[in-house]
C-alpha positions as a Markdown table, in Angstrom:
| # | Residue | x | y | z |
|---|---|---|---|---|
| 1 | Unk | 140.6 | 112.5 | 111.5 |
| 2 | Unk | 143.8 | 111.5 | 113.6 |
| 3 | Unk | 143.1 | 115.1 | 115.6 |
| 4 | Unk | 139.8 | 113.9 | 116.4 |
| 5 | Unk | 140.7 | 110.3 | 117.6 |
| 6 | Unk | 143.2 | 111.8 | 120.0 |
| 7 | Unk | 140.8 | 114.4 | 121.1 |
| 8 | Unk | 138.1 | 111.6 | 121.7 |
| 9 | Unk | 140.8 | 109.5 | 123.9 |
| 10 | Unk | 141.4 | 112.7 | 125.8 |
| 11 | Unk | 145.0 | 114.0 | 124.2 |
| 12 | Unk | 145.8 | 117.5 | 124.6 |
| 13 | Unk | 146.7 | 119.5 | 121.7 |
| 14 | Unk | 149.8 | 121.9 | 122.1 |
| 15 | Unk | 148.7 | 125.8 | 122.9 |
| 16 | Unk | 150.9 | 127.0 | 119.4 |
| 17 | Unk | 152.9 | 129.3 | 121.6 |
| 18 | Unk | 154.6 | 126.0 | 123.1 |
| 19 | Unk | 156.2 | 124.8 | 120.4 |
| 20 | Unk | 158.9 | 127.5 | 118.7 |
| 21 | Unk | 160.6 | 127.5 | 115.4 |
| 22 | Unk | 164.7 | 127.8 | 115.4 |
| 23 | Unk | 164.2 | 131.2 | 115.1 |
| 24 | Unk | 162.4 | 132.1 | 117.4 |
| 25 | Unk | 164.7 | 129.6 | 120.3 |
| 26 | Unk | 167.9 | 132.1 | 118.7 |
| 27 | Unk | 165.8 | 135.2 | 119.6 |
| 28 | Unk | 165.1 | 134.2 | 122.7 |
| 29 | Unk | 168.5 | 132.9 | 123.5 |
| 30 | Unk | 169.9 | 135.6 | 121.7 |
| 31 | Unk | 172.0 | 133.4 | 119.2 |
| 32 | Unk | 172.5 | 133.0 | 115.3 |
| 33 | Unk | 169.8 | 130.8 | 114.0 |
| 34 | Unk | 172.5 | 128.2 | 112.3 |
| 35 | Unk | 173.3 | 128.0 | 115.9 |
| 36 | Unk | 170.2 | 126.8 | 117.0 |
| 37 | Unk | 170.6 | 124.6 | 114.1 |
| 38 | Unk | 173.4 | 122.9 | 114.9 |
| 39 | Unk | 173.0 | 122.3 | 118.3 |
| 40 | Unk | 169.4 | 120.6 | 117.3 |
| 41 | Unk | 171.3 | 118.2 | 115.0 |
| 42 | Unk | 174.3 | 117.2 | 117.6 |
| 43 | Unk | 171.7 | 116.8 | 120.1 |
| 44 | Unk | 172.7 | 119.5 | 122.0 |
| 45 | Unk | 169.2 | 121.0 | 122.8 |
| 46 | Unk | 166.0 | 119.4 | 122.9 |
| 47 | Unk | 164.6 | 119.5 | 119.5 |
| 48 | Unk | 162.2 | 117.8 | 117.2 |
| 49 | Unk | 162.0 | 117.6 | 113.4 |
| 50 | Unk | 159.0 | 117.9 | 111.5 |
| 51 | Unk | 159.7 | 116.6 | 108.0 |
| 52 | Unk | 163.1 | 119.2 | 107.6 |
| 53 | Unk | 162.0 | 122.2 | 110.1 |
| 54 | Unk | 163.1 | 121.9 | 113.5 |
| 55 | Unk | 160.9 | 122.9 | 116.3 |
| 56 | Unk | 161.5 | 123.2 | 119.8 |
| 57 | Unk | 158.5 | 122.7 | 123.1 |
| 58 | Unk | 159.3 | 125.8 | 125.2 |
| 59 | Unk | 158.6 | 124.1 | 128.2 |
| 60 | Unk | 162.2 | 121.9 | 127.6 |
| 61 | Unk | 164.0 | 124.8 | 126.6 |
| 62 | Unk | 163.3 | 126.4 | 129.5 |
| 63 | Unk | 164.3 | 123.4 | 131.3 |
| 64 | Unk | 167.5 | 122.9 | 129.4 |
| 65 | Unk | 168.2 | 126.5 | 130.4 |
| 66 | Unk | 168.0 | 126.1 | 134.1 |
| 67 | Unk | 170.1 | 122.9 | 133.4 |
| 68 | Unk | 172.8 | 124.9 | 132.0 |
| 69 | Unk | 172.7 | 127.7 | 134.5 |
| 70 | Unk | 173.0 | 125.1 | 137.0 |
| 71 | Unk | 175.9 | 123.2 | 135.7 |
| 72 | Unk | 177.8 | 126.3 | 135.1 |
| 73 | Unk | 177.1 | 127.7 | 138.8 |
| 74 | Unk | 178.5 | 124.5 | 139.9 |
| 75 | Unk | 181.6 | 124.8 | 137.6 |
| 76 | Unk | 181.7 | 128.1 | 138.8 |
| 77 | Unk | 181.9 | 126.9 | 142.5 |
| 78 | Unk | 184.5 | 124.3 | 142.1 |
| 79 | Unk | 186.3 | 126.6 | 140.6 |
| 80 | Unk | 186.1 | 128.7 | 143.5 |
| 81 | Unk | 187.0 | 126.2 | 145.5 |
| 82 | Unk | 190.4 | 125.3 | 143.8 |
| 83 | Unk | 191.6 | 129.0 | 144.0 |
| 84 | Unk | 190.6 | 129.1 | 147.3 |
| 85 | Unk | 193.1 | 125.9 | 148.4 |
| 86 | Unk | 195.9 | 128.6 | 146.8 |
């Protein structure tokens, strides 16, 4: 019932490739499962529980990659940077 009331008031439903299970974020980041664990529960990627199973919308992995690729070619400029003042 509360699929069709959202349906009726024009709410997408999720494609089910969107949304991944821990391990299928480690295979695709190519890290241990209890990883992806852990950095769900410190809030370290963007995660969601459903009852006790984490899940995980590609769409902000994605972006919390390109975060972290940014962030570190930054670090990775200023770093630069300092050696170059040497």
């Amino acid at each position: 019932m509360i699929i069709v009331d959202m349906l009726k008031k024009g709410v997408s439903m999720v494609k089910s490739n969107e949304i991944l299970t821990a391990k299928q974020v480690a295979e695709y980041l190519h890290i241990h499962p209890l990883t992806v664990h852990r950095y769900a529960r410190e809030g370290r990627i963007p995660a969601f529980k459903i009852g006790t199973d984490w899940r995980f919308h590609r769409k902000y992995i994605e972006k919390w990659i390109k975060q972290k690729v940014s962030s570190n070619n930054d670090a990775g400029k200023q770093g630069s940077k300092l050696f170059a003042k040497v």
